[in-house]
Structure formats: structure tokens, C-alpha cells
C-alpha positions in Angstrom: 0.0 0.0 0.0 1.3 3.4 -1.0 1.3 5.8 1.7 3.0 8.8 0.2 4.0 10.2 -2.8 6.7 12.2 -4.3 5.8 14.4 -7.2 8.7 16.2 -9.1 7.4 19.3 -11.0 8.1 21.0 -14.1 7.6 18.5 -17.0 6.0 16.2 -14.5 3.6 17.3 -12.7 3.2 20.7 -14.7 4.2 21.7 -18.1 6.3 24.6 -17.5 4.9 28.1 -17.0 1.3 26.2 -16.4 -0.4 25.9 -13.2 -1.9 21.9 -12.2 -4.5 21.0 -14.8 -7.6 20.0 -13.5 -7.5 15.9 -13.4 -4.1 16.2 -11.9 -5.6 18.5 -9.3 -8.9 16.0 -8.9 -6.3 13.2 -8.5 -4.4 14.5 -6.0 -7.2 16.0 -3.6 -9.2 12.3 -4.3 -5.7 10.1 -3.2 -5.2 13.2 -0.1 -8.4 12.0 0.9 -7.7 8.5 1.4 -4.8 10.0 3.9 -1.9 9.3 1.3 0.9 12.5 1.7 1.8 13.9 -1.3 5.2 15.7 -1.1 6.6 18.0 -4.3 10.2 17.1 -4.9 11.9 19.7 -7.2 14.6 21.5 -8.0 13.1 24.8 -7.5 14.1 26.7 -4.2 11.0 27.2 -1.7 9.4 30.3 -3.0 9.5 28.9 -6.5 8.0 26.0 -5.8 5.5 27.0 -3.6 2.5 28.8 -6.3 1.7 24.5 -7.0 1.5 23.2 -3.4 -0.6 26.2 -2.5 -2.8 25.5 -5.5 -3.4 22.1 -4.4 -3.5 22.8 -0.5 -0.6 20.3 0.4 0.8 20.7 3.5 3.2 18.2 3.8 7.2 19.0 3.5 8.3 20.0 0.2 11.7 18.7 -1.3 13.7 21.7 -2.9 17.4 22.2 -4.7 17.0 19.0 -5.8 17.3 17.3 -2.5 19.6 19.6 -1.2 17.2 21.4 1.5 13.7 20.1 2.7 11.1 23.0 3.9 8.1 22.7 6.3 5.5 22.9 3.9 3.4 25.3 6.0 6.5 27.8 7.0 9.0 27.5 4.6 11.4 26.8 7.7 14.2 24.6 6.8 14.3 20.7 8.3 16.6 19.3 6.6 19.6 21.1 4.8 22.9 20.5 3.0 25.4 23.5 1.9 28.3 23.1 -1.1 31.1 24.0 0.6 32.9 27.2 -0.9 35.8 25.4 -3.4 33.2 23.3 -4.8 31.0 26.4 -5.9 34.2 28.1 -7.4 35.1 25.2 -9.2 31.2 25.1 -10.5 32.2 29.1 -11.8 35.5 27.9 -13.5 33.8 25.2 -15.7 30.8 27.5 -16.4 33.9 30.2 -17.2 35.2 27.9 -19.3 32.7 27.3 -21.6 31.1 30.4 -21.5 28.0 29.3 -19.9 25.6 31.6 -17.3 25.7 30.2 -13.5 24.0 31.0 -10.6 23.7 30.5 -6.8 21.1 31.0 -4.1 20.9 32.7 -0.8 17.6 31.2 0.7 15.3 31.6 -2.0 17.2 35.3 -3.8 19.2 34.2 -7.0 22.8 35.9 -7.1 24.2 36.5 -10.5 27.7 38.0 -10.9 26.5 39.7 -14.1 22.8 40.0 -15.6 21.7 38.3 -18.6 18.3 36.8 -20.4 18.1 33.5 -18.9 18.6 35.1 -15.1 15.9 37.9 -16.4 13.8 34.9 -17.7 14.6 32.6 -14.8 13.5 35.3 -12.3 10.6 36.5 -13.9 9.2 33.3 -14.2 9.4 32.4 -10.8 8.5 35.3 -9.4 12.2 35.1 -7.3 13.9 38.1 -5.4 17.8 38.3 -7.3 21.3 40.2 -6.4 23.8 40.8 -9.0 27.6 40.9 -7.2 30.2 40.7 -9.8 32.8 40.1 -6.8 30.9 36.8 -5.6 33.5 34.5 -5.7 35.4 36.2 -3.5 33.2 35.9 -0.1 33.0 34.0 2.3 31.1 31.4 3.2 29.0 31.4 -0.3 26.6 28.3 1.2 24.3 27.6 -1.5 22.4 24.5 -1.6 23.6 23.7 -6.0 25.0 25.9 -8.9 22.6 26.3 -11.8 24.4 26.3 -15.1 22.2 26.9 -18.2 23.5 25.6 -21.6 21.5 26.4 -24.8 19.6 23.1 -25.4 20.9 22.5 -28.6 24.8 21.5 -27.1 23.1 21.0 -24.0 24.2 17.5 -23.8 27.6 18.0 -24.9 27.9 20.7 -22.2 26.8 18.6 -19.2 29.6 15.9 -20.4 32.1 18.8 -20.8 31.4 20.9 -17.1 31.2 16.9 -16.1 34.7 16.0 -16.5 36.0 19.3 -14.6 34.2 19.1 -11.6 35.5 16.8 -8.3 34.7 13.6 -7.8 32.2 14.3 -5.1 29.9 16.5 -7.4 28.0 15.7 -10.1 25.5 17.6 -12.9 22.3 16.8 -13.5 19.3 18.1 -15.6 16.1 19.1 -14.7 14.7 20.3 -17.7 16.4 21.5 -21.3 19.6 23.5 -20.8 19.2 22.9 -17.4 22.4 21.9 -15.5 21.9 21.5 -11.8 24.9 20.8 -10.0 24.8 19.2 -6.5 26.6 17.0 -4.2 26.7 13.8 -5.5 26.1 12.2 -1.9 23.0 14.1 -1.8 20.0 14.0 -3.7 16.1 13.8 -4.1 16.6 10.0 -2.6 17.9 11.0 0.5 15.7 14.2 1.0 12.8 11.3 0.4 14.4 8.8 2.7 14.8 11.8 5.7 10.9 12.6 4.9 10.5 8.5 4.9 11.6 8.5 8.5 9.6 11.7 9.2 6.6 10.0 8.9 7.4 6.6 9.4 7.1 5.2 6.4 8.4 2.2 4.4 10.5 2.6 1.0 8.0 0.4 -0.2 4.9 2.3 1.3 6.6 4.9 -1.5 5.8 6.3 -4.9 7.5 8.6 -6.5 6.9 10.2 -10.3 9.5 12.1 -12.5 10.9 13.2 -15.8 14.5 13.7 -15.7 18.2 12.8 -14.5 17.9 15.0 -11.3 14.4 12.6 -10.2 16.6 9.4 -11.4 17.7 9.1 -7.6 14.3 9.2 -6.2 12.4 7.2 -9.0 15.2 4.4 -8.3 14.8 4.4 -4.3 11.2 4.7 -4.0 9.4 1.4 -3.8 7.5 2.2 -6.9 9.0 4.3 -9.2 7.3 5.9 -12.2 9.0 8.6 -15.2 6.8 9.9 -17.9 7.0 9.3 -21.3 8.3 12.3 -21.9 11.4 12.0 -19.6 14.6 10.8 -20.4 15.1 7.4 -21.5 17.9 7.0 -19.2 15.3 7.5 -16.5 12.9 5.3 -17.9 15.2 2.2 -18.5 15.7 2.1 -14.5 11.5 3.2 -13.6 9.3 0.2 -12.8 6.5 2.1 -14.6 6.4 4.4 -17.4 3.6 6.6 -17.8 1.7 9.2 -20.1 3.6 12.1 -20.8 2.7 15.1 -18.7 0.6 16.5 -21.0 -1.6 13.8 -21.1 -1.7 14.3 -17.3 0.3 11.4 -16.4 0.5 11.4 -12.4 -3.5 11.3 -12.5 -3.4 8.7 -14.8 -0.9 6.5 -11.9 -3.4 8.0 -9.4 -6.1 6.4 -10.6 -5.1 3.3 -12.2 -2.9 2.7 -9.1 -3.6 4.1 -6.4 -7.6 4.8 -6.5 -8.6 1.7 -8.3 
């Protein structure tokens, strides 16, 4: 029996810029009700993420930075938190440096740019997010962000993530949330372990677990929950490891594992 369920967001949950479409919504409030917790998982810092929990009255912790930080759902106040230490973010800077490619940081939920550009203007906007522009940034002290975004135009996307790959330590690793997308993170820490510390939180089982994504940053979760589930529009290294694949998320794919799975 599943008793909670992780949902990451853009591409998953929502098609970007969207808000929940009406079955998902249905779906979720109909499984709520039947007392399984539903818990976002997403790369997205609190504020960010917070327009689709509110839509669809969750209350339960929310998974942000891509595992890096988990937030009382109700508060935003941290519960769980881990911080890149201050040589790993510079060396995040010198591989974006290298191949000209934007990066960013976060204090809390305010994105710090050392210069402005359109995909910080874009980024921003979107999400309705609070920025700082400090061309000095790499030289204070402690930096403590929770992951470096890079973003790589989607066309060499790909290439790029394999390129930044190979000049970052051992310890970190890239991953992508959506196109151009390149979300650098602690390897030892990911949406798995954010799951496993909200697991314990409630009391759950890994396989009282469900968890639904699109892309290499969910690949963690998807492979650690006790069913996990990627869309058909995710990445096919994601699918070859899910134990279900589902309808894209246009076609409203997490209702669909709802109610075939979990309502049935």
C-alpha cells in the first residue's frame, strides 16, 4: 500500500509556465483523501515551488534544490539542509567560465548573479524570485548555496553537461532538470535521501513509497522509492531504471498513476 507520494514538478507534474490542470488536481485531492501524503520534490528553491503546493493545498514538506534542502510545507522553515562548501561552488564558476555558460547561486530563495543576462531575467521572472547581481561573488565567504545552476543552450546542451562533467570533483556531479538545465549538486545528496529523511519523518516504508518524475535530477528518487514511475516524456535513461512508465505530462500522467494505481 502506497502511503506517500513524491511528485517532481516542471515536466512532471506541470508543463512549465502552467499551473496543475484539472485531473491532476482532482487526483491528488481524491488520493489526499484517502490519507496518502503527497510531497513535491523539485529543484526549485522554496518560493519557486511553492505557487503549486498552494494551489493544491498540500501541506506536507516539500523537497527543494534537488534534495539539497527540505522545507516545512506550512512555513518554509528549513528541516533538513545540505550546503556546497565554498571550493566546490568556485570550481562550478570555472567550468561555467570555461565554456562560457551563465551560472547562478542561491541565498535562501534570492538568486545571485555575478552579471545579468536573459536566462537570469527569464529565470527570475518566471518564478517570481527576489535576485542580487555581485560581480565580486566568488570572493566571499562562506558562499553556502544548496547547488550551482548552469544553463547551456539546449541545442549542445548534452555535450555541455559531459564537458562541465569532467572538470568538476569527484564528489559533485550535474544533472538536468529540464532543457539546458544543469543543476549541480553533491553527489552524496540527492532527491533519494531528502525522500528517505521525509520516509523517517513520517514513518514510512521505501516500499509504502511512490515517486513520479521526468529527468536525471528525479533518477535518484524514482530508483529508491518502492514504486518508481518517469513519464514518457522524460529521459530514456530514467525510464530504462522506472518500474512504470507513464503518459507524458501533457496527457496528465500522475492522475493517470493515481487512478489506475492508487484509486482503483
Amino acid at each position: 500500500m502506497i502511503r506517500l507520494l513524491a511528485l517532481d514538478l516542471d515536466d512532471t507534474l506541470v508543463v512549465s509556465g502552467r499551473p496543475v490542470s484539472p485531473r491532476n488536481c482532482a487526483a491528488i485531492a481524491a488520493v489526499r483523501e484517502k490519507g496518502v501524503k503527497v510531497v513535491i520534490a523539485t529543484g526549485r528553491g522554496f518560493a519557486g515551488s511553492m505557487p503549486i503546493p498552494k494551489q493544491l493545498g498540500l501541506t506536507e514538506p516539500v523537497i527543494n534544490y534537488g534534495g539539497s534542502l527540505v522545507s516545512d510545507g506550512q512555513t518554509g522553515e528549513p528541516l533538513y539542509t545540505h550546503y556546497l562548501q565554498d571550493e566546490d561552488i568556485r570550481a562550478c564558476f570555472s567550468a561555467a567560465d570555461r565554456f562560457g555558460l551563465h551560472a547562478q547561486i542561491y541565498d535562501g530563495d534570492t538568486v545571485i548573479v555575478r552579471k545579468w543576462g536573459l536566462f537570469a531575467e527569464q529565470y527570475c521572472a518566471a518564478l517570481h524570485l527576489p535576485y542580487r547581481i555581485e560581480p565580486n561573488l566568488l570572493q566571499k565567504k562562506p558562499l553556502a548555496s544548496p547547488k550551482v545552476l548552469l544553463f547551456a543552450e539546449p541545442p549542445v546542451a548534452d555535450e555541455m553537461l559531459q564537458k562541465v562533467s569532467a572538470l568538476l570533483p569527484e564528489h559533485l556531479q550535474a544533472l538536468t532538470s529540464k532543457p539546458g538545465f544543469l543543476e549541480i549538486g553533491d553527489r552524496r545528496v540527492g532527491k533519494d535521501t531528502a525522500l528517505r529523511w521525509i520516509a523517517s519523518y513520517f514513518g514510512f516504508k521505501r516500499e509504502e513509497i511512490a515517486a513520479i518524475g521526468d529527468n536525471t535530477l528525479d533518477q535518484s528518487m524514482i530508483e529508491w522509492a518502492g514504486v518508481g514511475c518517469c513519464v514518457a516524456n522524460g529521459a530514456e535513461s530514467v525510464k530504462a531504471v522506472a518500474d512504470r512508465v507513464l503518459p507524458r505530462c501533457e496527457d496528465d500522467g500522475v492522475a493517470w498513476f493515481i487512478e489506475t494505481e492508487l484509486l482503483s
